[in-house]
C-alpha positions in Angstrom: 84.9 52.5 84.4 87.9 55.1 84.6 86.1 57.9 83.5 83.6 56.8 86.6 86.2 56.2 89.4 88.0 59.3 88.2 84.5 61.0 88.6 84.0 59.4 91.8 87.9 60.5 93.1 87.0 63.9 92.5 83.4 64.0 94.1 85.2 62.2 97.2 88.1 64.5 97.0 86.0 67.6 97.4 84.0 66.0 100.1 87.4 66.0 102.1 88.8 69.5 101.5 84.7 70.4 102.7 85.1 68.4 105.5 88.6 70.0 106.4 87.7 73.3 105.6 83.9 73.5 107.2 82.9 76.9 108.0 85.6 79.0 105.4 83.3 79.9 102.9 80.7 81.0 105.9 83.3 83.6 107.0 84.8 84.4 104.1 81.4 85.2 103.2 81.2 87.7 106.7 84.3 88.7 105.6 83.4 90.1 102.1 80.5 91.6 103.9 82.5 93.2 106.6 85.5 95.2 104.3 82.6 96.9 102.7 80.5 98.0 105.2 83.9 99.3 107.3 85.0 101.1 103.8 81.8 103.0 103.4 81.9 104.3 106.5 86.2 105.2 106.7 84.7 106.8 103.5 82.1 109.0 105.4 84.2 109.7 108.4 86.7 111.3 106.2 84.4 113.5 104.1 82.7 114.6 107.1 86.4 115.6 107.9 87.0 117.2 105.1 83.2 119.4 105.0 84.7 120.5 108.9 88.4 121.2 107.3 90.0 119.3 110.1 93.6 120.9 110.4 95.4 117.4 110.3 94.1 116.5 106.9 93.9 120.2 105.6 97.7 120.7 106.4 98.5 117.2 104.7 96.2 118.7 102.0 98.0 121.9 102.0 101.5 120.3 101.5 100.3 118.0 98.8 99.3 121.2 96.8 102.6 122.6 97.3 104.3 119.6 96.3 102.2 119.4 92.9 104.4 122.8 91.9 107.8 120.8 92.8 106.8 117.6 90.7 105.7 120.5 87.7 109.3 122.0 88.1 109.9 126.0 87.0 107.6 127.8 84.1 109.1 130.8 82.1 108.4 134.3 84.7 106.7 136.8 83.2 108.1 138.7 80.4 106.8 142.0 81.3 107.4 141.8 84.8 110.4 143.4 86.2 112.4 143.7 89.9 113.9 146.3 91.5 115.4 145.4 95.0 116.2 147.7 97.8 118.6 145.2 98.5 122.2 145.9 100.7 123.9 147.1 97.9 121.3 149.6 97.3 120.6 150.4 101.3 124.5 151.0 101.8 124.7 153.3 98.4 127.2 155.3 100.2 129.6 152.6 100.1 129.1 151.3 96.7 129.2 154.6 94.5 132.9 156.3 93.7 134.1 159.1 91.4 131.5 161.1 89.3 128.4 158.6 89.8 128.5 160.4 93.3 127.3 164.0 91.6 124.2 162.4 90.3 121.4 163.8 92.5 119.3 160.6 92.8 122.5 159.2 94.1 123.1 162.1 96.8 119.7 161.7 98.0 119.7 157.5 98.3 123.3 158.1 100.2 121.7 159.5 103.0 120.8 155.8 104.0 117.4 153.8 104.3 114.9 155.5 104.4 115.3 157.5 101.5 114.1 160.7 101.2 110.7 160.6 99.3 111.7 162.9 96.7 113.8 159.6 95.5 110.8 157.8 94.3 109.3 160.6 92.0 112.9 160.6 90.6 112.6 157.0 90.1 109.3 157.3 88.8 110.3 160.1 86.4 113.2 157.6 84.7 111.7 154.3 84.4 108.1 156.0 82.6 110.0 158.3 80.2 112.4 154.9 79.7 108.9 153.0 78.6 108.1 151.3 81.6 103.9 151.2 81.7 103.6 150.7 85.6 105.7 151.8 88.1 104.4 149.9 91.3 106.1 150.2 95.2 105.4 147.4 97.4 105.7 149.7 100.5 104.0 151.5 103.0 104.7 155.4 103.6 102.2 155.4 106.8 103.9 158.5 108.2 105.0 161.8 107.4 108.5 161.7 106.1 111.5 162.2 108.4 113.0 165.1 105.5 110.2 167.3 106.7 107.0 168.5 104.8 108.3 169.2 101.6 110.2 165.6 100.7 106.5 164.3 101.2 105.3 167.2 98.8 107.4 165.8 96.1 106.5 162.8 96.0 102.7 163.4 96.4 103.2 165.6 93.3 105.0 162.7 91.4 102.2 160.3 92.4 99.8 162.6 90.9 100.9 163.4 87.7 101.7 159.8 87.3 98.9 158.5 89.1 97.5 156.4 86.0 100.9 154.4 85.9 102.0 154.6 89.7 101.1 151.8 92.2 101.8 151.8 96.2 100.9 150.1 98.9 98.0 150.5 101.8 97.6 147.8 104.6 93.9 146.0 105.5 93.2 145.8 108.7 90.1 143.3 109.1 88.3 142.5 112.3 89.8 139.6 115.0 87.5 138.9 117.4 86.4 141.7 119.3 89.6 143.9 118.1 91.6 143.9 114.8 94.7 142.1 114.4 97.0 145.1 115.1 94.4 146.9 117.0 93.9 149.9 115.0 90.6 150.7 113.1 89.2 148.1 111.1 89.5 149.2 107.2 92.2 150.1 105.0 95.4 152.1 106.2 96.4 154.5 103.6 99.7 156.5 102.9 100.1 159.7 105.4 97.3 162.2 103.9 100.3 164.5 102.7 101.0 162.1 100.4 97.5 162.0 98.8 96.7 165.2 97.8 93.9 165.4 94.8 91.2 162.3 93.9 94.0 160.9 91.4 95.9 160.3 94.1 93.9 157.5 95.4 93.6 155.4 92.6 97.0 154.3 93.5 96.7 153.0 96.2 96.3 149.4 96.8 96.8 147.0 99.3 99.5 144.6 99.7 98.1 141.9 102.1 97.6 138.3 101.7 96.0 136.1 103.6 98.2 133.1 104.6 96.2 129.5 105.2 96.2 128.4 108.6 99.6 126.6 108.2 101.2 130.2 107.3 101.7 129.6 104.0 100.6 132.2 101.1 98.6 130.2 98.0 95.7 132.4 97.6 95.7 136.0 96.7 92.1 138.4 97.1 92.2 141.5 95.4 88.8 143.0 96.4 87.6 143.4 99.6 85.3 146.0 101.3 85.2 148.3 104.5 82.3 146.7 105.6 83.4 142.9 105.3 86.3 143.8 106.9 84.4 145.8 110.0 81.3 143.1 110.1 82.2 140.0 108.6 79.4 138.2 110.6 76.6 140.2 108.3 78.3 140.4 105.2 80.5 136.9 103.3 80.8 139.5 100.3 81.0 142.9 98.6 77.8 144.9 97.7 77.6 147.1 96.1 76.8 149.7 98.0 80.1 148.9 99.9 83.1 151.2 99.8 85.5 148.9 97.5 89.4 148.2 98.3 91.4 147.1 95.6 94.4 145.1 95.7 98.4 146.4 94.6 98.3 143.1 92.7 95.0 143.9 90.3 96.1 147.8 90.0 99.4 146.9 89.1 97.6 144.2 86.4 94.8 147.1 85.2 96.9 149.4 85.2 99.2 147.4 82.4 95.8 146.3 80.9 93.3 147.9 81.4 90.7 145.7 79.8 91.5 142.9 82.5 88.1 142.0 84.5 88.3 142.1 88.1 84.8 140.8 89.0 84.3 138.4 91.7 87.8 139.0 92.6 86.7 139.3 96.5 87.2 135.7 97.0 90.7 134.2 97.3 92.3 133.1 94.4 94.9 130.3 94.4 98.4 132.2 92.8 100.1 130.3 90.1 103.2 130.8 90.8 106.0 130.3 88.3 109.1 129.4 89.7 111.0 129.2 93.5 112.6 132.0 94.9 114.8 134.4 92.7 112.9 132.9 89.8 112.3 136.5 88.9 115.6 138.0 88.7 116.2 140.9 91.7 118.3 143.3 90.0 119.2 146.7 92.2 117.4 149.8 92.3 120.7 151.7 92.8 122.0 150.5 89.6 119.3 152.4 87.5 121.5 155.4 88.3 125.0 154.3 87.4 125.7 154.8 83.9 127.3 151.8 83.0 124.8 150.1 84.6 121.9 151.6 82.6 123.7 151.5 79.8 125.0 147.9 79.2 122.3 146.0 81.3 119.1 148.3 80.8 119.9 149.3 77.3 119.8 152.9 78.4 116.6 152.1 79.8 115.1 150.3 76.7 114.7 147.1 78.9 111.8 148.7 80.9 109.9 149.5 77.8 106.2 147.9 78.0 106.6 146.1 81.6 105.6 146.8 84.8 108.8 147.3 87.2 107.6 146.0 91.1 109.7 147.9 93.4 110.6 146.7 96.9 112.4 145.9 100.0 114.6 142.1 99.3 116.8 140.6 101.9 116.7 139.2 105.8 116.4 143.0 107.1 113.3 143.1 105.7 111.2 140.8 107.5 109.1 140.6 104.4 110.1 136.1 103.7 107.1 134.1 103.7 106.2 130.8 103.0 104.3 129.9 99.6 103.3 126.5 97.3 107.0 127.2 95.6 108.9 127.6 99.1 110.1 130.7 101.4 109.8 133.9 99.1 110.2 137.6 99.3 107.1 139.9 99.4 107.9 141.3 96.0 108.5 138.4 94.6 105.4 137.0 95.4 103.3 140.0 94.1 105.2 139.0 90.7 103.8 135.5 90.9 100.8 137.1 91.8 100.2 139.6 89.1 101.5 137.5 86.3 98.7 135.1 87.3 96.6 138.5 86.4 97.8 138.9 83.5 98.4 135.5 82.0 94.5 134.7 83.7 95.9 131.1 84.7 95.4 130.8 88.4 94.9 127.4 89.5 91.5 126.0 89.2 90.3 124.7 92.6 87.4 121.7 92.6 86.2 121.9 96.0 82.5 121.5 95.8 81.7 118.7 98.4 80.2 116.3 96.3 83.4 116.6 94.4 85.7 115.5 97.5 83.3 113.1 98.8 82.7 111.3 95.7 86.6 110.8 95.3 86.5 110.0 98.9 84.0 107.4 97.8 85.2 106.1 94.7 88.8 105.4 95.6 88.1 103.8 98.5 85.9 101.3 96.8 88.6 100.9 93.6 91.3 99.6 96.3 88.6 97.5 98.1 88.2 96.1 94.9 91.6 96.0 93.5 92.7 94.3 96.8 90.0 91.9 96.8 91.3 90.4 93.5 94.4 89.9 94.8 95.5 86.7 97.0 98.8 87.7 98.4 99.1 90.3 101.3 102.7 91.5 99.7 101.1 91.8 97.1 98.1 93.5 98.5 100.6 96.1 100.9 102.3 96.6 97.2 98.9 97.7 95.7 98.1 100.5 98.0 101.3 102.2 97.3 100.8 101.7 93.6 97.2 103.0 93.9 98.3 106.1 96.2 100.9 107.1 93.4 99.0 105.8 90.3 96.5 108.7 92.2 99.3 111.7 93.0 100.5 110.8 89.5 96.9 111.8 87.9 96.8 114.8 90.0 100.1 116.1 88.9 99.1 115.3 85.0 95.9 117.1 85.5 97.7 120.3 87.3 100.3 120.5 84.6 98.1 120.1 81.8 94.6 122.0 82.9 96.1 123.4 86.0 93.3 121.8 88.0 93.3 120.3 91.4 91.3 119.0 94.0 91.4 118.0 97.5 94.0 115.0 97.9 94.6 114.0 100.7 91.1 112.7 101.9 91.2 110.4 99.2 95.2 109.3 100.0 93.9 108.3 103.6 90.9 106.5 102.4 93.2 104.6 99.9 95.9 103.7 102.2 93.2 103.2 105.6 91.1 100.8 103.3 93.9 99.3 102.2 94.7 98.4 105.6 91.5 97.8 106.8 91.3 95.0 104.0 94.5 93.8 104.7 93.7 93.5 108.2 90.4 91.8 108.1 92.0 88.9 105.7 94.7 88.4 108.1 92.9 88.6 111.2 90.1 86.0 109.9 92.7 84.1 107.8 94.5 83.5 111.1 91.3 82.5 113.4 90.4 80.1 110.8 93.8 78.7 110.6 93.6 78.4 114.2 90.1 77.0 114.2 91.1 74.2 111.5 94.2 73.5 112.5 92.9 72.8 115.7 90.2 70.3 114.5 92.6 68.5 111.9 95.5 68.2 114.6 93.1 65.7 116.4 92.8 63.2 113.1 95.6 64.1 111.0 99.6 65.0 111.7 100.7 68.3 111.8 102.0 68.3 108.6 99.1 67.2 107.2 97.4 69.5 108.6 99.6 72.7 107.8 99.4 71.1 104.3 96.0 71.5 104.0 95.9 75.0 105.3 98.7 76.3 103.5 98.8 75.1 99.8 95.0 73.5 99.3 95.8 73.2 95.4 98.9 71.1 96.2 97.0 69.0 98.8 94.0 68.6 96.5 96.3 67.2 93.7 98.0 64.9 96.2 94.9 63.7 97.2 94.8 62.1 93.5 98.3 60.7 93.8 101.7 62.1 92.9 105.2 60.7 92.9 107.5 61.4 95.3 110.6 60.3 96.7 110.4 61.0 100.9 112.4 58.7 103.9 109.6 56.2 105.5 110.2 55.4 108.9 108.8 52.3 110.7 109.0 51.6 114.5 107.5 48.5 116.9 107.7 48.0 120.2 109.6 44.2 121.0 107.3 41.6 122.3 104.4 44.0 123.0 101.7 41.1 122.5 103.5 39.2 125.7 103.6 42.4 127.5 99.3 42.7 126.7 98.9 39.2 127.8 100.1 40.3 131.5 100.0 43.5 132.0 96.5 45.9 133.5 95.0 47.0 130.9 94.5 50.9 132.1 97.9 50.7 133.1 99.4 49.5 129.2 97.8 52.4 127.4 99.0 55.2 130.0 102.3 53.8 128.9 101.4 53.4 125.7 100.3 57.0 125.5 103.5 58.3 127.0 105.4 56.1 124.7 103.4 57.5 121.8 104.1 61.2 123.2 107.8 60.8 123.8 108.5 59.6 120.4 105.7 61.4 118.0 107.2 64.7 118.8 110.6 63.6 117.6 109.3 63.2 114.1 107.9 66.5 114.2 110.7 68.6 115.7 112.6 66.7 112.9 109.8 67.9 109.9 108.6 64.4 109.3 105.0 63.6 109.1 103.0 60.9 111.8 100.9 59.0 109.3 99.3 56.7 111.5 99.5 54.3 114.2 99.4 50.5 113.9 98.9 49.0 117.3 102.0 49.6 118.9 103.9 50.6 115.9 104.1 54.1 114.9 104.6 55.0 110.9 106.4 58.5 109.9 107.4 60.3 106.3 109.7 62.8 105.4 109.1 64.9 102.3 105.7 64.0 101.2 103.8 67.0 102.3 106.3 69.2 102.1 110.6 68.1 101.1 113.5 70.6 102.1 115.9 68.7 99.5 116.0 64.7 99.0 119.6 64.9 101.9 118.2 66.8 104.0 115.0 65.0 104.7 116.8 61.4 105.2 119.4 63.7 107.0 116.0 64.5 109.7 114.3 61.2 109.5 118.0 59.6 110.9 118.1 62.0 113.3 114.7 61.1 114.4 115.4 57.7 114.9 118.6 58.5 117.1 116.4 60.7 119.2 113.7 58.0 119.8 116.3 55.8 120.6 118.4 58.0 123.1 114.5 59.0 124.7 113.2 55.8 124.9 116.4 55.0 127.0 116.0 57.9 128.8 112.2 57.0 129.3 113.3 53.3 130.7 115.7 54.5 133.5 112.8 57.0 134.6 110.2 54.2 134.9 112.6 52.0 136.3 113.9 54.3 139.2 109.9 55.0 139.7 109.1 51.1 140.0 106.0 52.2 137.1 106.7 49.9 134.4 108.8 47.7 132.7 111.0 49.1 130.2 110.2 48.9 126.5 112.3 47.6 123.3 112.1 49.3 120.0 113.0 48.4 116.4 113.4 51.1 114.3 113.7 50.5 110.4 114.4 53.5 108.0 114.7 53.9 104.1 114.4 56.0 100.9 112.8 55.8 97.6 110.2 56.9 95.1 106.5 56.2 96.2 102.9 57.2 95.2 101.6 59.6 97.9 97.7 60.2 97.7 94.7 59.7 99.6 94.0 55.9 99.9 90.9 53.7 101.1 87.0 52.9 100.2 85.0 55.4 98.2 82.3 53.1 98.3 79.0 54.8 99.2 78.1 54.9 103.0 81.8 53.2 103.2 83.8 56.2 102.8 87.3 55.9 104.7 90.0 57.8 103.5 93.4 57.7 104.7 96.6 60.2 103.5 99.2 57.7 102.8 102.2 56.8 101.0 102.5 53.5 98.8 104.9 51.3 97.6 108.4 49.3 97.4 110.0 51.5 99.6 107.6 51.6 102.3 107.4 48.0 102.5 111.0 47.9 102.4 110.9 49.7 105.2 108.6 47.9 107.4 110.7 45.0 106.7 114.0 46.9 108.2 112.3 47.7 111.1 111.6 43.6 111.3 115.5 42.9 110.3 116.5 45.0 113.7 115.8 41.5 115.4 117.9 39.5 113.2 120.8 41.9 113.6 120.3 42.4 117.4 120.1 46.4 116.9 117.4 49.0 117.8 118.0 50.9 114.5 118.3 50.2 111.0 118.4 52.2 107.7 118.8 51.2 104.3 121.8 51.7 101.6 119.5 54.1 99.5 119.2 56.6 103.0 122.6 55.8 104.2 124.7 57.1 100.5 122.0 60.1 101.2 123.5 60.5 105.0 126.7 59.2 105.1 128.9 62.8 105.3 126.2 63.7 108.2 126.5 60.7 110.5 129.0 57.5 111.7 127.2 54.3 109.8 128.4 50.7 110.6 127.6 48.4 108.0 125.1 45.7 109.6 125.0 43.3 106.8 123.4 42.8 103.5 119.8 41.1 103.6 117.2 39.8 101.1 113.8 40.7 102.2 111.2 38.4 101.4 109.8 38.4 98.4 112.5 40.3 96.7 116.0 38.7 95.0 118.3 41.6 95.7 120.4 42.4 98.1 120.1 45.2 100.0 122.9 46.3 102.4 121.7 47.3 105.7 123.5 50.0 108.1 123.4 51.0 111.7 123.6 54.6 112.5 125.6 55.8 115.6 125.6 59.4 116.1 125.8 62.4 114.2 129.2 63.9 112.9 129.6 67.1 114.5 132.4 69.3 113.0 135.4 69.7 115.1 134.7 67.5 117.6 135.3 63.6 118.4 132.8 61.0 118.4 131.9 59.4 121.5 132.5 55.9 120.5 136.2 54.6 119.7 136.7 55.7 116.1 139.8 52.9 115.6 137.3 50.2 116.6 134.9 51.1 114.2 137.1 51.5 111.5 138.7 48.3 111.8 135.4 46.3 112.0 134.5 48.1 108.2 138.0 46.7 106.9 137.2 43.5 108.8 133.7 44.1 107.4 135.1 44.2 103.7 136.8 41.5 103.9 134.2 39.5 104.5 132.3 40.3 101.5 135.1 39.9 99.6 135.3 36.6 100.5 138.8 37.5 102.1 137.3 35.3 105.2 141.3 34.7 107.0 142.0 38.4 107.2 138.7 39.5 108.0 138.6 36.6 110.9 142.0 38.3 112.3 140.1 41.9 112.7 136.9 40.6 113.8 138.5 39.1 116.5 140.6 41.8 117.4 137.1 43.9 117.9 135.6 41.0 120.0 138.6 41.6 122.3 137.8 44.9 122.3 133.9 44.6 122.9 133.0 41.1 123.6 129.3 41.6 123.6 129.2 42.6 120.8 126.8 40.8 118.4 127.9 41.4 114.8 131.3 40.8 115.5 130.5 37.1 116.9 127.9 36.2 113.9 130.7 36.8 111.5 133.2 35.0 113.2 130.4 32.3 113.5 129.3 32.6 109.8 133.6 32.4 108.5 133.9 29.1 110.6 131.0 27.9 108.8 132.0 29.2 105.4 135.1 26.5 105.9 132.9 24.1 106.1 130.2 24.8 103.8 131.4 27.4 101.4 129.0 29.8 99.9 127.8 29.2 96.4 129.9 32.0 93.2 126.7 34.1 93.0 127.1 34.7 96.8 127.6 38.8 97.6 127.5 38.5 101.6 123.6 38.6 102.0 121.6 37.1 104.7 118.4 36.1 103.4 114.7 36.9 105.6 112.4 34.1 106.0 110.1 36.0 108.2 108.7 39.4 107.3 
């Protein structure tokens, strides 16, 4: 027979949260429905972004790259790779050289201030080669005839010709724009001034020293073929032929040059530079310094350093104009040739997986892995949480696959899909968690309290458990309206529930305002719990429940004079009755079939305790009573006067009985006399001590004080009768209940 009610519990149990809940699991259904179908096509929107290279995303893209070579930190430069800087102190060599270092002729001619005669770089040439240096490379432009006349030119045209299989210098591409070039010259390749180039040998020096900066003006990609006729009609031709006249750039001369067996094919589309470290990563030491004895001696090793590398020469500092912005921050031209070529030489440049079925099927794929991932979560921190771990559990794979494969692949697509999913997902479970919130709430507030109602909605495991019955100890409140069935026998029916009704909604807000629940009405009696669907501490929910009573109290009084002054009705009389204690709170009534009434109670001695209170305001002449269990709970928070003690019927023990007067409020006084109140308690104590002489003497001092008022008299009364009639040795001051 357990087994079976338990069975039958359950079955009813679920019928409830059903009935409750109708219509969830319809729109959570649209729901899962909905985050899909709005995922797949964020997903789409975004590739289709990504195929057009929108400049938002592509920037964020760009800056995501750059940041992979932060989060990879500084690699070893290149060995072989070596920087000489016409910096200031070799510019103002005037003003740095003293004494005999002055006779050297190189000196004399660099002295003469920038630009140096030409002559200067054959010199140059000349030392670092028959020091062991295997490439001797300019990053600079000699586009005109030298100012030192005709024959500075001639010696360095000579120099780049005997050297010409170890010399490198720089040409600028000029590519279409539009209708015009870019600088408005002829579209092509301009070379050194023809004096400069002087025999066939000549020209396989020359290289050019362009890059081609993304659309955010940073430099991440180098080309080092390219050909007249791409440049002149890039409409026709995407590529070289090879019938085309080929340009080469200073970067992949520089790099054959040092080896020759380095391939350069399909090196006319831009490859992404690996670069090795930040700024000044390859030491800048000056060019002037190659000349100064001491110099060459202690930090070249009388030229021994140079032996085997290739030695990039070039203009370094803010005069130069030559800064630009890279993946590994603002860099120096020559500096970024260095990055450039050692990515030549070391054949690492950074692997790009752009193919479009490669970004869209990341697109894709993550989108769905945080649709899902968020699905199996319940809490929206929790789900806000997840898309940050997902967007860094995803930067955190790109930066391990860039520093071990240095491969990477469009980011920042799949970062918006993650985190606009996210949101999306987020979103949708709010949005149709609130309307269905709204939507049951709405229904249940017309049957149930509000706090029944919210219980449901917010915690349906709790509620479903206290639908079976749990233990809890909560405040009950009881209330009746005095002498209601006289006032039915007289008064117009229409006219007794209107007041009725405003009754009921004067006093049923109270209990909420004051977080206790409205568990039903009976007739004219209204029946109210604190801390069974939800307790903020044992105090303060007897703390609330006594304040609600004072409220109804005060309201109803409030509610009297206004009827009174409108002539409308006569005024009601309340009885208020208010205690604490453990009790079984659950869903009670029939689960008989095709008899099924359920009803979300509370049960037991301290409930009907409670009821009986509210019947013990009569005996006591008050509008409020509250048992000893609530008042120990309250007694720091409000003034109490001890009522009496009273044996309900039924029970054997006493229960002492208080009234509550208003609530203590720091600082301030209370509005009652204070001395009266505390010399009715001795008077009080007295009493139940048996002390009945001395307590006589106060009580009458307070019935001077308040005449009317009723406890003092019954005591009074009840002492003159004790004289008489003494009470019996078990007697502890109780007053005994012989109605209900």
């Amino acid at each position: 027979m357990a087994e079976e009610k338990k069975s039958a519990d359950n079955k009813l149990q679920d019928k409830i949260l059903r009935t409750l809940t109708r219509g969830v699991r319809d729109r959570k259904l649209r729901y899962t429905l909905l985050t899909p179908v709005l995922t797949f096509f964020i997903a789409l929107i975004l590739w289709a972004t990504q195929l057009l290279e929108w400049n938002q995303f592509t920037r964020l893209d760009g800056q995501l790259y750059n940041q992979l070579f932060e989060w990879r930190g500084p690699r070893a430069p290149h060995p072989d790779i070596v920087i000489l800087a016409i910096d200031d102190v070799t510019k103002e060599a005037g003003n740095q050289v003293f004494g005999s270092e002055t006779n050297n002729p190189s000196i004399q001619l660099m002295m003469n201030g920038f630009p140096f005669p030409r002559k200067v770089y054959g010199q140059i040439t000349e030392k670092l080669l028959n020091a062991g240096a295997k490439v001797v490379a300019y990053d600079m432009l000699f586009p005109s005839p030298s100012v030192y006349g005709v024959e500075d030119d001639a010696e360095w045209a000579k120099a780049i010709d005997l050297y010409s299989t170890n010399v490198v210098i720089g040409a600028n591409v000029q590519e279409k724009k539009d209708s015009t070039n870019q600088d408005g010259g002829t579209v092509g390749i301009s070379l050194p001034v023809d004096s400069l180039l002087t025999s066939a040998n000549s020209l396989t020096s020359v290289g050019f020293v362009n890059y081609w900066p993304d659309f955010d003006n940073y430099i991440r990609a180098a080309r080092h073929q390219t050909s007249l006729e791409v440049l002149s009609q890039p409409e026709v031709f995407s590529d070289i032929q090879p019938e085309h006249t080929l340009y080469t750039s200073y970067d992949a001369l520089a790099a054959r040059k040092y080896d020759p067996s380095i391939p350069l094919g399909g090196w006319s589309k831009p490859r992404l530079i690996n670069y090795s470290t930040p700024a000044l990563g390859y030491q800048h030491h000056s060019l002037l310094h190659i000349f100064l004895h001491m110099m060459w001696k202690q930090n070249f090793k009388n030229g021994e350093f140079f032996r085997g590398k290739i030695i990039l020469i070039g203009p370094v500092g803010n005069w130069t104009h030559d800064n630009h912005y890279t993946s590994y921050g603002f860099m120096p031209g020559v500096e970024i040739h260095a990055n450039s070529i050692a990515s030549i030489l070391r054949q690492d440049y950074v692997k790009i997986l752009n193919a479009p079925w490669i970004g869209g099927t990341l697109i894709f794929f993550m989108a769905f892995l945080t649709l899902f991932t968020m699905g199996r979560l319940k809490n929206a921190f929790a789900k806000l949480a997840s898309i940050v771990v997902i967007d860094g559990f995803f930067l955190l794979g790109a930066s391990l696959l860039f520093n071990s494969q240095t491969i990477v692949f469009p980011m920042a697509w799949s970062l918006i899909g993650i985190t606009l999913t996210g949101i999306t997902e987020l979103t949708a479970q709010i949005i149709m968690e609130q309307l269905e919130r709204r939507r049951v709430k709405s229904t249940l507030d017309k049957y149930v309290s509000k706090n029944v109602a919210n219980y449901v909605l917010e915690d349906q495991n709790e509620f479903t458990q206290a639908l079976g019955g749990k233990r809890k100890p909560v405040t009950i409140l009881f209330s009746d309206i005095r002498s209601f069935t006289t006032m039915t026998e007289s008064a117009d029916e229409q006219e007794l529930v209107k007041q009725l009704n405003e009754y009921f909604s004067t006093m049923v807000p109270l209990v909420y305002k004051t977080n206790g629940t409205l568990h039903k009405y009976i007739g004219d009696a209204i029946m109210a719990v604190w801390g069974d669907t939800h307790s903020y501490g044992t105090r303060e929910d007897a703390v609330n429940a006594t304040s609600a009573i004072l409220k109804m109290t005060r309201d109803l009084k409030i509610l009297n004079e206004r009827w009174e002054k409108e002539g409308k009705w006569q005024s009601l009389k309340i009885g208020v009755g208010l205690n604490h204690g453990t009790v079984v709170v659950g869903n009670i009534g029939s689960a008989a079939e095709g008899a099924e009434r359920m009803e979300f109670t509370v049960i037991g001695d301290a409930v009907n305790l409670a009821s009986r209170l509210e019947g013990a305001t009569k005996e006591f002449h008050t509008d409020r009573l509250i048992g000893e269990s609530v008042a120990e709970l309250v007694k720091d928070d409000f003034y109490l006067r001890s009522a009496g003690k009273l044996v309900v019927k039924g029970k054997t023990v006493p229960v002492a009985v208080f009234i509550p007067l208003e609530e203590k409020i720091p600082g301030e006084n209370p509005t009652f006399d204070k001395v009266w109140l505390d010399q009715y308690e001795e008077a009080y104590q007295f009493y139940i001590k048996r002390e009945f002489d001395k307590a006589e003497v106060l009580l009458k001092k307070c019935q001077e004080k308040e005449p009317s008022d009723y406890l003092c008299d019954r005591y009074i009364k009840e002492i003159a009768a004790f004289r008489i009639d003494p009470p019996g040795a078990d007697w502890q001051g109780e007053f005994k209940m012989k109605d209900k």
